[in-house]
VEXDREN-2710 file (C-alpha; in Angstrom, 1 decimal):
% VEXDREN-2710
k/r/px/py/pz
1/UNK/-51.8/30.2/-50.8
2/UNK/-54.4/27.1/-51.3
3/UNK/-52.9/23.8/-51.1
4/UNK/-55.4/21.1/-52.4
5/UNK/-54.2/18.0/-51.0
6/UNK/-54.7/14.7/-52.3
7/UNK/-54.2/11.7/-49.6
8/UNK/-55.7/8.0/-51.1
9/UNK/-56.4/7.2/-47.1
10/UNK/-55.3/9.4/-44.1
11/UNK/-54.6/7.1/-41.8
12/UNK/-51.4/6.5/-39.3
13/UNK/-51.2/3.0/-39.8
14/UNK/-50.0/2.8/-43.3
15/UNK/-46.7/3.8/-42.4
16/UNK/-44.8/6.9/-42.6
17/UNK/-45.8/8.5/-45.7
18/UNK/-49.2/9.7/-44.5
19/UNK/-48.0/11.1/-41.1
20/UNK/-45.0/12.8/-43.0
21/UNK/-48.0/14.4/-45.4
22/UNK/-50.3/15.0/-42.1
23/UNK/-47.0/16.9/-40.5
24/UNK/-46.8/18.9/-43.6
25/UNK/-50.0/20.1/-44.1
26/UNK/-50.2/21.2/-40.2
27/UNK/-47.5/23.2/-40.3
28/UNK/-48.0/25.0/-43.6
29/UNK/-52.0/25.7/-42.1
30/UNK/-50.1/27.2/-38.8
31/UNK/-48.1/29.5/-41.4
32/UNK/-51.2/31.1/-42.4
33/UNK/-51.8/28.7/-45.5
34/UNK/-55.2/27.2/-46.6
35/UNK/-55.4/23.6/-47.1
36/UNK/-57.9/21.3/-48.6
37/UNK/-57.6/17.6/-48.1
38/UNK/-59.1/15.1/-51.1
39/UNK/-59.1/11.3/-49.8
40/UNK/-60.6/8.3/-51.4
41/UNK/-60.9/6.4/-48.0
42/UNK/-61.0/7.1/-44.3
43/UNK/-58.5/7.1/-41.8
44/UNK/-57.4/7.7/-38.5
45/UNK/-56.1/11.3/-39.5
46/UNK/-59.2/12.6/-41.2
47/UNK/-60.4/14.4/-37.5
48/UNK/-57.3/15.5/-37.0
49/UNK/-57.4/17.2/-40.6
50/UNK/-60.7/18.4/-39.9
51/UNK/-59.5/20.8/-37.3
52/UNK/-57.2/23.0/-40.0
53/UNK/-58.4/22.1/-43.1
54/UNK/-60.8/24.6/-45.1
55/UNK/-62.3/21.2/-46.7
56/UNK/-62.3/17.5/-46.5
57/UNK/-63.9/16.3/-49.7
58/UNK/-64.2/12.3/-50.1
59/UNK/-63.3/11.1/-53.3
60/UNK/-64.5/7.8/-55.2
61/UNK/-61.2/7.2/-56.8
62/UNK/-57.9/8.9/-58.1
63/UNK/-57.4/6.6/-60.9
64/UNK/-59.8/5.0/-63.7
65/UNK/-59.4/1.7/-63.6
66/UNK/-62.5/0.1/-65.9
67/UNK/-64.7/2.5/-68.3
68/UNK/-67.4/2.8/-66.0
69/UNK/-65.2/4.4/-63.8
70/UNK/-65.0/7.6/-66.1
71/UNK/-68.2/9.1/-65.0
72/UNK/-67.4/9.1/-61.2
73/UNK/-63.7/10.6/-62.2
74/UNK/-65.4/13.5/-64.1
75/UNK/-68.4/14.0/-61.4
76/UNK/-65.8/13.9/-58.4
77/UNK/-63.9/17.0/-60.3
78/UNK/-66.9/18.9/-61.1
79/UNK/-67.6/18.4/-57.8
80/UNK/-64.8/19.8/-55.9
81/UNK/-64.2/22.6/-58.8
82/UNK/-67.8/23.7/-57.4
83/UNK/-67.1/23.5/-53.7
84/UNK/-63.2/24.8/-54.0
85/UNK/-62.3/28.0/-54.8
86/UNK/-59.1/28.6/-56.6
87/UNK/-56.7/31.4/-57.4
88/UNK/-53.5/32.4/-59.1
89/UNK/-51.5/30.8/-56.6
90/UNK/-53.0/27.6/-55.8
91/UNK/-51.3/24.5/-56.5
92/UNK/-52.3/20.4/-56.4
93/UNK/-50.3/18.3/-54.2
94/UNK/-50.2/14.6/-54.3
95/UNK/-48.8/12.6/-51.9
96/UNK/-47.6/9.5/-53.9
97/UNK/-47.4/9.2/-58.0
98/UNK/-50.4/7.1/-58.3
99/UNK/-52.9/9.7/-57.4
100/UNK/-51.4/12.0/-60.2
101/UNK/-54.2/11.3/-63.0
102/UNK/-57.2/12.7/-60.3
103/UNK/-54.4/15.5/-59.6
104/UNK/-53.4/16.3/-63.3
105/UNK/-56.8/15.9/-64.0
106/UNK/-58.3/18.5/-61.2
107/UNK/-54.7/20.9/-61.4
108/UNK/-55.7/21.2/-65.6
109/UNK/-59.4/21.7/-64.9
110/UNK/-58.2/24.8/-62.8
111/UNK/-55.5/25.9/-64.4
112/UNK/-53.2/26.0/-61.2
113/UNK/-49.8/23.5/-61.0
114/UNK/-49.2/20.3/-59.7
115/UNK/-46.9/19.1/-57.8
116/UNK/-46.2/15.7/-56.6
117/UNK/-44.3/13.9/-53.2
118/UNK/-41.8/11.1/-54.1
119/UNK/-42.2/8.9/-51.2
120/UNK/-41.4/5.8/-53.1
121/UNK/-39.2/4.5/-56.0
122/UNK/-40.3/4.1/-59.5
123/UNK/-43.7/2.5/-59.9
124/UNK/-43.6/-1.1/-59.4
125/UNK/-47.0/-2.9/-59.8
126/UNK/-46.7/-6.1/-57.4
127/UNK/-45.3/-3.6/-54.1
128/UNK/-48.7/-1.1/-55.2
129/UNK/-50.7/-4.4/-55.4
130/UNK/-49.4/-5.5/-51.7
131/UNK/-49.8/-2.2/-50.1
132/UNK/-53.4/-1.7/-51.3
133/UNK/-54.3/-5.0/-50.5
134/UNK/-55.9/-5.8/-54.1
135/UNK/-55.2/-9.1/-55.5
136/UNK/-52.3/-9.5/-57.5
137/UNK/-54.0/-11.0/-60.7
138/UNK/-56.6/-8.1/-61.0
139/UNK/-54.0/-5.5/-60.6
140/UNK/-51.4/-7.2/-63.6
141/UNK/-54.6/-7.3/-65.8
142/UNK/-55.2/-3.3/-65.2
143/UNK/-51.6/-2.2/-65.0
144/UNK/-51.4/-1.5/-68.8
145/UNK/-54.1/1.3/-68.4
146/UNK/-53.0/2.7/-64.8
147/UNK/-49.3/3.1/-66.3
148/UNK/-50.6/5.0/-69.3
149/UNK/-52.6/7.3/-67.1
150/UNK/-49.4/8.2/-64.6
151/UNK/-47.1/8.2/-67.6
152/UNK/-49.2/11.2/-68.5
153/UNK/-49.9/12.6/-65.6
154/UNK/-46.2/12.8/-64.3
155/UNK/-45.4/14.6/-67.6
156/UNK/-47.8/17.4/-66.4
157/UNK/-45.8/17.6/-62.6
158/UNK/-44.8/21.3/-62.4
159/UNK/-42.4/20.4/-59.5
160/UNK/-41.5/17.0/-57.1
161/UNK/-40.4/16.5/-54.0
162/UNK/-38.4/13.8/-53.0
163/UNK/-37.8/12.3/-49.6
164/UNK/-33.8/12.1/-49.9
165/UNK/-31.1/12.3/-52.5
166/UNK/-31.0/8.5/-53.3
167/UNK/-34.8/8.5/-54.1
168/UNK/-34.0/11.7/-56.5
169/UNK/-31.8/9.8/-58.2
170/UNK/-33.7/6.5/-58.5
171/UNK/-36.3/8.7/-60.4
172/UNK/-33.9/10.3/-62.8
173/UNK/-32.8/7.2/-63.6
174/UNK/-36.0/5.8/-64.5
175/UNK/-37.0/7.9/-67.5
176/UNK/-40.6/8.3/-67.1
177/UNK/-39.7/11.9/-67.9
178/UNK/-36.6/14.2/-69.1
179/UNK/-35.4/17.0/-67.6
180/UNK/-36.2/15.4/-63.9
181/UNK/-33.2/16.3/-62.5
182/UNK/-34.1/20.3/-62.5
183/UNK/-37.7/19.9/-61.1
184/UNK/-37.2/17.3/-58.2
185/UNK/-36.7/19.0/-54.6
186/UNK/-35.0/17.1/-51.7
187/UNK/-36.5/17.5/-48.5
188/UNK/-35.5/15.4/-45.7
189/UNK/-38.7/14.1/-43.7
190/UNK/-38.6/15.4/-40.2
191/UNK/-40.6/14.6/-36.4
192/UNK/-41.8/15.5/-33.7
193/UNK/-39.5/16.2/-31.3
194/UNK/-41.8/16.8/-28.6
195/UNK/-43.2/13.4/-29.5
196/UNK/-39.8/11.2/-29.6
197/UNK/-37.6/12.1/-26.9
198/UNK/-35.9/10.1/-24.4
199/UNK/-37.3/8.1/-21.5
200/UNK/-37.5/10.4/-18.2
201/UNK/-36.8/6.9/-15.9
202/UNK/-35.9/4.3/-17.9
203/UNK/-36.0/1.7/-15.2
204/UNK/-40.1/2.1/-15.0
205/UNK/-40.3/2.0/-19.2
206/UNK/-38.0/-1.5/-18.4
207/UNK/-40.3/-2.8/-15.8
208/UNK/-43.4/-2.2/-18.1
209/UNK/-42.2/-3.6/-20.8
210/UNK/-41.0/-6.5/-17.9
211/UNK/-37.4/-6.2/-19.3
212/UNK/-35.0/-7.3/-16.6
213/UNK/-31.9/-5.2/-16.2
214/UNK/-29.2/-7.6/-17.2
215/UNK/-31.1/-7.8/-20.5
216/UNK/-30.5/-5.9/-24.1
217/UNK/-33.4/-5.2/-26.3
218/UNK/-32.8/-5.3/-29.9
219/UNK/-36.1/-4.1/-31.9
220/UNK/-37.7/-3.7/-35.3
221/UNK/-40.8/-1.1/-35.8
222/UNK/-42.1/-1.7/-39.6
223/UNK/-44.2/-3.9/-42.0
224/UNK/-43.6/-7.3/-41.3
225/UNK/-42.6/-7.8/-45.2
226/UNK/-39.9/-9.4/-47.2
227/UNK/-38.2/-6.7/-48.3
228/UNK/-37.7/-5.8/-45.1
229/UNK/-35.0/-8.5/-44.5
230/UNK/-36.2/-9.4/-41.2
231/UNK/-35.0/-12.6/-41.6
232/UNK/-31.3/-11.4/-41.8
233/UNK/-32.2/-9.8/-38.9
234/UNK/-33.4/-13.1/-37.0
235/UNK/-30.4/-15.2/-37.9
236/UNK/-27.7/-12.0/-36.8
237/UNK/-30.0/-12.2/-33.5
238/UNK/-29.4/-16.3/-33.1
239/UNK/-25.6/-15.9/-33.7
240/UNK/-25.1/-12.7/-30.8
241/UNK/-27.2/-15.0/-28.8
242/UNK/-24.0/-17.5/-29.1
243/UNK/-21.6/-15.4/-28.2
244/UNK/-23.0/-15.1/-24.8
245/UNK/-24.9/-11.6/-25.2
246/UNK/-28.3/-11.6/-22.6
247/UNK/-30.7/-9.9/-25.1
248/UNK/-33.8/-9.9/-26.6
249/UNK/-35.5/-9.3/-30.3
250/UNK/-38.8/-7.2/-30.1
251/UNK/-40.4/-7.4/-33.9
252/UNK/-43.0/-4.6/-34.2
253/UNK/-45.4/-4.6/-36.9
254/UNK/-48.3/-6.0/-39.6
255/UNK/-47.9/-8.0/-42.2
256/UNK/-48.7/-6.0/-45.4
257/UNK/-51.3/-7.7/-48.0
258/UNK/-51.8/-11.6/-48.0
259/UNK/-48.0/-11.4/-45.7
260/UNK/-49.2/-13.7/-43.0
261/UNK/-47.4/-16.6/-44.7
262/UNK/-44.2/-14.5/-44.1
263/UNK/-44.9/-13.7/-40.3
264/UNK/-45.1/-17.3/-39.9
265/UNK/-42.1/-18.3/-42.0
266/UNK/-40.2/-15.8/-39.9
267/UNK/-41.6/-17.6/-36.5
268/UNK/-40.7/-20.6/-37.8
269/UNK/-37.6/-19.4/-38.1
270/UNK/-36.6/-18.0/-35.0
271/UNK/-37.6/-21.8/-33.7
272/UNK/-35.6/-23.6/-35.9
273/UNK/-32.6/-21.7/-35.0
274/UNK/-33.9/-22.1/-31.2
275/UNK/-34.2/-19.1/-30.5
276/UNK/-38.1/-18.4/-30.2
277/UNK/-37.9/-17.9/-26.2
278/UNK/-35.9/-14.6/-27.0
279/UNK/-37.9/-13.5/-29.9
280/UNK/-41.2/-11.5/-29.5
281/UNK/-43.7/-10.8/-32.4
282/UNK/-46.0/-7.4/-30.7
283/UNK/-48.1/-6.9/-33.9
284/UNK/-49.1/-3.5/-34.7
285/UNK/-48.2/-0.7/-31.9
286/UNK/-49.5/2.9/-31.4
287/UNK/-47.1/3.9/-29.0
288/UNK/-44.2/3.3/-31.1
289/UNK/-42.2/5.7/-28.7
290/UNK/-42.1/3.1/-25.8
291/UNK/-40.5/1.0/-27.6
292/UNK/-37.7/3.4/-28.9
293/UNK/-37.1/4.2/-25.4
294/UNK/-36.8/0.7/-23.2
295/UNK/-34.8/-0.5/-26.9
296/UNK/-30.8/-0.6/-26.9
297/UNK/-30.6/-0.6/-31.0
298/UNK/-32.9/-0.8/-33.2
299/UNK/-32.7/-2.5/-36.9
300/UNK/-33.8/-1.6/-40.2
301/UNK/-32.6/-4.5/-42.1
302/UNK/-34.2/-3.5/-45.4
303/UNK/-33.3/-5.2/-48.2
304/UNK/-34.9/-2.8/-51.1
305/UNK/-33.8/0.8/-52.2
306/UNK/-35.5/2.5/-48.8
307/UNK/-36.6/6.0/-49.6
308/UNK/-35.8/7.6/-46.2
309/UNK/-36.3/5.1/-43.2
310/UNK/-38.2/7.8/-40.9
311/UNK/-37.8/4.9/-38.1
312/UNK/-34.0/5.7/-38.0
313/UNK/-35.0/9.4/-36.9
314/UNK/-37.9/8.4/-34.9
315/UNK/-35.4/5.7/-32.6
316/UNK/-32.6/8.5/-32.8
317/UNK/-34.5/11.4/-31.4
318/UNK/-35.3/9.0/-28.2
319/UNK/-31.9/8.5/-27.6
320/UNK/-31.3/5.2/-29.0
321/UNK/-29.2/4.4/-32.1
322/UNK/-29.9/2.4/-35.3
323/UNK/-28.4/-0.3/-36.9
324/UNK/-28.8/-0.1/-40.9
325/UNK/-29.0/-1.7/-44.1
326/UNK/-26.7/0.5/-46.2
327/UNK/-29.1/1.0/-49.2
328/UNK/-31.1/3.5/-50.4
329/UNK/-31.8/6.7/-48.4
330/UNK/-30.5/4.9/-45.2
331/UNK/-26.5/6.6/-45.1
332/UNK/-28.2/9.7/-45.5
333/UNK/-29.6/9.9/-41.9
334/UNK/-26.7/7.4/-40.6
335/UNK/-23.9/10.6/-41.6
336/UNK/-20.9/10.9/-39.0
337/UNK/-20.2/8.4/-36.0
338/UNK/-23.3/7.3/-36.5
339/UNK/-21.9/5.2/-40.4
340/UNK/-20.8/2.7/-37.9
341/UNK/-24.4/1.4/-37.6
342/UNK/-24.6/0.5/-41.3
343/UNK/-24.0/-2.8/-42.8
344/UNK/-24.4/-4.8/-45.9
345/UNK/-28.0/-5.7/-46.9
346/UNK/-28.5/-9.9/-46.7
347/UNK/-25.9/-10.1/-44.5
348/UNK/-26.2/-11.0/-41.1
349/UNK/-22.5/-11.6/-40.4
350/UNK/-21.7/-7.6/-40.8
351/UNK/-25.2/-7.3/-39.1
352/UNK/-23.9/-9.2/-36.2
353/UNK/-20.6/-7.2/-36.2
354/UNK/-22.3/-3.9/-36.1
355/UNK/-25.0/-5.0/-33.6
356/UNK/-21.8/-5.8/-31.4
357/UNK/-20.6/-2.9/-31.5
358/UNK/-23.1/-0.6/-30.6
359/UNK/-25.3/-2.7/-28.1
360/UNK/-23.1/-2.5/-25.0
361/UNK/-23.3/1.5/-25.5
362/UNK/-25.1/2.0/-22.1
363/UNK/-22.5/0.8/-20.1
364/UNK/-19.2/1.5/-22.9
365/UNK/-20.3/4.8/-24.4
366/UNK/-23.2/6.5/-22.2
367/UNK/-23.7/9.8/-24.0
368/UNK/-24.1/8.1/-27.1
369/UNK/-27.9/8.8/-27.1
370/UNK/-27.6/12.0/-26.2
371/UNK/-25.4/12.5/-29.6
372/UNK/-28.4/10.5/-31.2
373/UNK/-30.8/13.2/-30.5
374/UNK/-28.7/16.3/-31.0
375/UNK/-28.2/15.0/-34.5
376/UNK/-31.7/14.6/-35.4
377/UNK/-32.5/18.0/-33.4
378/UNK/-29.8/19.2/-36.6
379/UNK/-31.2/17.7/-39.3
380/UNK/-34.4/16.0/-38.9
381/UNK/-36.9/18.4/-36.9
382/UNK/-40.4/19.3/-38.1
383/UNK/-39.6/23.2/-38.9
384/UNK/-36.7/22.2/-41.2
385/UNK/-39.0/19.6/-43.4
386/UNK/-42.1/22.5/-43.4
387/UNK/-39.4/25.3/-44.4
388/UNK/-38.1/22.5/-47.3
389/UNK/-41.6/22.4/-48.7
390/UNK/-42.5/26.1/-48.4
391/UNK/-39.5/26.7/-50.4
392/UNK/-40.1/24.3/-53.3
393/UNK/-43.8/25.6/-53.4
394/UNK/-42.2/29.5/-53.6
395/UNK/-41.7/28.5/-57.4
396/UNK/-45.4/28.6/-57.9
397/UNK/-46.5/31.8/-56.1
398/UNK/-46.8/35.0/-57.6
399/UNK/-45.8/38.0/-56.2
400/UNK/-49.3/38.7/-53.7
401/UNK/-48.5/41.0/-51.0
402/UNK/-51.1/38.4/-48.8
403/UNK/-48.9/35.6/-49.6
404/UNK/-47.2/34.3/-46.0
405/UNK/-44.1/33.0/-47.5
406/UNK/-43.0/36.2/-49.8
407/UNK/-43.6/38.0/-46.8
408/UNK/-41.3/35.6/-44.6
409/UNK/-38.7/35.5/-47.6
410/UNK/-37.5/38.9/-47.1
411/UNK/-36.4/38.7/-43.8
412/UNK/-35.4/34.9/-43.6
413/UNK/-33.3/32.3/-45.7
414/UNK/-34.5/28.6/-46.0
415/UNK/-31.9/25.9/-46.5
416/UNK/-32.3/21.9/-46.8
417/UNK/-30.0/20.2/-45.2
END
């Protein structure tokens, strides 16, 4: 099977969608699939592409946004429909919604399907404008012509593939097409196991990190954004700190688009409420991992419909457990024991309640991150997400003898948890 992929930037610093995309494509090319990556801009991940991919094809843009636009749209798919070759069981794959009018465009040019990963909820200009970085004012004036081309081009989606249940739901609900409850697939992003795991010596992660050992770290990995609720977060932090708990708040992350404003509202914050001698802002981190490890809990205090909340798995598979806004996809990875970690969104009394609860485990409930990892070792691993996606693409195949799936789906079952 060929797999042309279409990623607007493949890069690991945009957050998890791209690595979960990344993850997905390497494990489908280790099953003996072909992939071709389209991008519009380059990123970290492009090498790392480079060493399974059949192509990596650049892209000027995978939406027409002013007329003279058109004839670089229509050049980049003559392009790639000279350089790729399809067959009966190839299939377009976009990574988020806005890419679909390249994708519907390229998929009708071939004659193969399209199929399209629900990352996010339904379209909302201002959190597109934001993310992208392109000033609010331009983006309102254009909206009216982007939203006609993905109202079109999500009509033409063969299949979807949504990141949990909630985020299926959220796109029923939004009417851009009927019938989407039969053509949207959940599949559960998974990691790397071998890449979050627990600390080996925990003492020499403390004493990089210069953490003393009568002190609890509390941290945040994300975009330093608003609907992130970071600053429920800060005042749960200030009121623990009055009750006499020796901890610490380690914020990890960038702001997103024109966000510096709310970094430094958030500083300004912790100072007002006195607490900015316990509260560290580390910017942008690569070895997320560290962190997980030398942390206690870590926070997502999210205050909008979160489609998954991959840093709940990533913090879990090291051993340490998450405190949660329930909302959105969140109680889907916080199932069992582990429902004790989530709390109301805005509200950093039941934050405060549920942060007191879990952050003594080390010394009240030791094996507590070993139950962490063996339930994202059950649910959450690599090999489950790849066998979720190989089975939503088995509805485009046809029945090749060379195709590695139909071969594998005679002998083995594929379930998504």
């Amino acid at each position: 099977m060929h797999i042309i992929v279409l990623a607007w930037e493949p890069t690991s610093l945009r957050g998890g969608q791209e690595t979960v995309l990344f993850d997905v494509c390497r494990g489908l090319a280790q099953r003996g699939y072909t992939i071709s990556l389209l991008y519009t801009k380059e990123g970290d991940l492009l090498q790392r592409y480079q060493e399974f991919c059949k192509h990596t094809i650049k892209v000027h843009r995978f939406i027409i946004s002013l007329p003279g636009h058109i004839f670089n749209f229509l050049a980049d798919i003559r392009n790639i429909s000279g350089k790729i070759s399809t067959f009966e069981n190839s299939i377009v794959l976009c990574n988020q919604v806005t890419d679909t009018p390249f994708g519907y465009a390229l998929a009708l040019s071939q004659n193969i399907p399209l199929v399209c990963y629900l990352h996010y909820p339904p379209i909302r200009p201002s959190w597109i404008a934001e993310s992208k970085g392109i000033k609010r004012l331009k983006y309102f004036l254009l909206e009216p012509i982007h939203k006609f081309q993905w109202t079109t081009a999500l009509k033409k989606v063969k299949r979807f593939i949504a990141v949990s249940i909630q985020m299926k739901l959220d796109w029923i609900n939004s009417g851009y097409k009927e019938g989407l409850e039969e053509i949207i697939d959940v599949v559960y992003n998974g990691i790397d196991l071998e890449l979050y795991k627990p600390a080996n010596d925990l003492s020499r992660i403390r004493k990089e990190w210069n953490i003393p050992t009568n002190i609890s770290v509390i941290s945040y990995v994300g975009r330093i954004d608003k609907q992130k609720g970071l600053e429920t977060l800060i005042k749960a932090f200030a009121l623990l700190l009055k009750t006499g708990v020796h901890t610490k708040l380690l914020i990890a992350g960038q702001p997103v688009a024109q966000g510096e404003e709310y970094k430094k509202y958030l500083e300004q914050l912790a100072t007002d409420l006195g607490i900015e001698n316990h509260v560290d802002f580390l910017g942008h981190i690569t070895n997320t991992t560290s962190l997980y490890q030398v942390s206690d809990v870590t926070v997502l205090p999210s205050l909008w419909s979160e489609p998954f909340g991959r840093v709940i798995v990533e913090s879990m598979a090291c051993g340490t457990p998450v405190v949660a806004s329930r909302i959105g996809g969140i109680p889907e990875s916080l199932t069992g024991e582990f429902q004790n970690g989530l709390f109301e969104p805005g509200n950093e009394r039941d934050l405060l309640e549920s942060l007191h609860r879990i952050v003594s485990w080390r010394a009240k409930d030791p094996s507590m991150g070993e139950r962490c990892r063996e339930h994202i070792i059950s649910k959450f691993s690599l090999d489950k997400m790849v066998d979720g996606v190989e089975k939503v693409l088995e509805h485009h195949l046809s029945n090749s003898s060379h195709n590695p799936l139909l071969k594998r789906l005679s002998t083995e079952s594929y379930k998504i948890n």
